[in-house]
matplotlib code that plots the C-alpha trace (Angstrom):
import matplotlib.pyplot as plt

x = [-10.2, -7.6, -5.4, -6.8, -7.9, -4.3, -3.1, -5.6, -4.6, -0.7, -2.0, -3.4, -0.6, 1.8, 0.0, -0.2, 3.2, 3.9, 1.9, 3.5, 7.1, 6.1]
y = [1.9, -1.0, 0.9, 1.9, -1.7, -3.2, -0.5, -1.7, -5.2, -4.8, -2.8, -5.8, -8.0, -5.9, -5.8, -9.6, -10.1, -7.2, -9.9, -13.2, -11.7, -10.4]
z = [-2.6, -3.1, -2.3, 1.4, 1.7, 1.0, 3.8, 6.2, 5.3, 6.2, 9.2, 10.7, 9.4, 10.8, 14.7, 14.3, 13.7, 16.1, 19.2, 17.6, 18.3, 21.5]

ax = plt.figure().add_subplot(projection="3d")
ax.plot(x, y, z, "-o")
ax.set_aspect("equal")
plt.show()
């Protein structure tokens, strides 16, 4: 459960960061 909630987490961090560079 972590595990797929930690994944979820960087998912979003990753699309944030993905829109702050862009």
């Amino acid at each position: 459960m972590k595990r797929v909630k930690l994944r979820c987490t960087d998912h979003a961090l990753m699309e944030i960061f993905v829109k702050f560079v862009n």
